[in-house]
N, C-alpha and C positions, 0 to 999 in steps of 0.2 A: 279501631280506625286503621286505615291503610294508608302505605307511604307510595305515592305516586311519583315514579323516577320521570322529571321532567328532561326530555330532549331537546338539544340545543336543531334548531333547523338551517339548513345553510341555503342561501337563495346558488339559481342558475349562474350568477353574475359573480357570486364567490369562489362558486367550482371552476371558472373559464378562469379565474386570477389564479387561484392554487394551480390547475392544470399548468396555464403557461410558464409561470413561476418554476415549480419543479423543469418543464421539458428544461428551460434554459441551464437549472442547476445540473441536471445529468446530461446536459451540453445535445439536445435532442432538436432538432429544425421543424418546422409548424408542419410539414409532409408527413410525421407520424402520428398525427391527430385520426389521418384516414387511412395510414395504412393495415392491411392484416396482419395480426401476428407471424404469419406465416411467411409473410415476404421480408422479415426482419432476420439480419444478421445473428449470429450468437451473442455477439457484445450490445449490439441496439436492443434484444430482450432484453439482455442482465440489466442494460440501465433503465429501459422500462418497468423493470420490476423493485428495479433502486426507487422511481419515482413513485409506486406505488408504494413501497413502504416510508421513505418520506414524509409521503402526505397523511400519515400515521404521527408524524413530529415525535419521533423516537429521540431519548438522549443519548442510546448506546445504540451504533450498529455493529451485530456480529457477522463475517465474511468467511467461509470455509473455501480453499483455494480458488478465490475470486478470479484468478485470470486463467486458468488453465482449460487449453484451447483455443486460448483466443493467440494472434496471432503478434510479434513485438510491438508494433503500434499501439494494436487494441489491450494488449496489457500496459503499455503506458500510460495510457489515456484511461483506464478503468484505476491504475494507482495514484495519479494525480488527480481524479475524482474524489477519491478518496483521502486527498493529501486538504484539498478546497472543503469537504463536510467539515473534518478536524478545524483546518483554521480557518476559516470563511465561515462558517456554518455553528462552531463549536460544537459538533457532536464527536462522543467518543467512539473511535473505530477501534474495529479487535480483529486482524487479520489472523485466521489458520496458515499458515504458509511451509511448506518446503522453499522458496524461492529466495534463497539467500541474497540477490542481487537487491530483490525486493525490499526484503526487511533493514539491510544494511539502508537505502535509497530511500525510503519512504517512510520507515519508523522511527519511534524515540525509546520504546521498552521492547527488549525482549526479556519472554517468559518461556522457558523451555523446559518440555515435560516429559515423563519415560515412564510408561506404565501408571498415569495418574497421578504421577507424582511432580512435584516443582522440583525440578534439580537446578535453574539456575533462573533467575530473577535481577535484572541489572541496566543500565542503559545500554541502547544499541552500539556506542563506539568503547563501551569495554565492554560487550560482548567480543567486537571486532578485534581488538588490539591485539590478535595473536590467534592463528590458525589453528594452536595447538589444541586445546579446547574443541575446536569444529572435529579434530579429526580423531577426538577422543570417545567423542558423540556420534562419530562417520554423519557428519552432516560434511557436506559441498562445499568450501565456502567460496565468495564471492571474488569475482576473476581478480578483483585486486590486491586483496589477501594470497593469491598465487601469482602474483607479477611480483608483490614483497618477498616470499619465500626464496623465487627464483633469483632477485637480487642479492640478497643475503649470501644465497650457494657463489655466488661467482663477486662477495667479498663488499658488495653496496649495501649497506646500511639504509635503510628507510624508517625515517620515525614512527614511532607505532601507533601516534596521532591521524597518519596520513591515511585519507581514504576517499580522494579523488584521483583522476589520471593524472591532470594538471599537476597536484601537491607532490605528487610519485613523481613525475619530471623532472622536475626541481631540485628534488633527493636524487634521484640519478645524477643529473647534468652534475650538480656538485659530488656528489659519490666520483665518476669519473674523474673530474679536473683533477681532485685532490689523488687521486691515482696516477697522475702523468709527470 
């Protein structure tokens, strides 16, 4: 006897609710329903092809530098997509990134790799907590990790917790006071 793989079929009426469903999650207006792929931006593809794998209802998505070429906008708006899958959506993202602004802003683990290998494995604010590390690795790091440096050389102190502009301020404004 033979085993007959029964297919589930979806009606016209279920496809127009996923379709619409997804355009909204990858933040897409009903105009790309008809338009060509051709007259779509770099970023309106990527999210089109977000929505097509979506509608696949994957638990994990994997991203190899997701933003690169798109322009500071359109990499905002591609990382806080990606920020809404995670907690809105609960799916696990896995970003490839060189973009250290990125990873410090939008992630909670980094994993950093050198030749196949795990060399470091940790959350993103002790990853951050000190430049030295980044520049052991010649990784870039993140403009506020070099606005803390620069304090330090000229005697301000910032806590190694800190990694907003705001928090940095704060650590300034009293760095100073207590200097006068």
């Amino acid at each position: 006897s033979t085993n007959e793989v029964s297919r589930s079929s979806i009606t016209e009426d279920e496809i127009v609710h996923i379709v619409n469903s997804l355009r909204y999650i990858v933040g897409l207006d009903e105009s790309y329903l008809e338009k060509s792929p051709f007259e779509c931006s770099g970023g309106e593809k990527r999210r089109i092809a977000i929505a097509g794998i979506l509608a696949m209802d994957p638990d994990i998505l994997v991203f190899d530098e997701p933003t690169a070429g798109l322009d500071p906008k359109g990499a905002k708006d591609m990382m806080e997509l990606f920020r809404r899958l995670n907690e809105e959506y609960h799916k696990t993202v896995i970003l490839v990134s060189h973009d250290m602004e990125h990873v410090l802003n939008y992630c909670k683990r980094v994993i950093v790799m050198s030749h196949g290998e795990v060399i470091k494995d940790c959350a993103v604010k002790e990853f951050f907590r000190s430049s030295d590390l980044l520049k052991q690795l010649n990784i870039t790091p993140p403009s506020i990790l070099v606005l803390k440096d620069l304090c330090r050389e000229k005697g301000i102190i910032i806590r190694d917790d800190v990694f907003t502009i705001e928090e940095c301020v704060k650590d300034i404004v009293s760095g100073v006071k207590n200097h006068e």
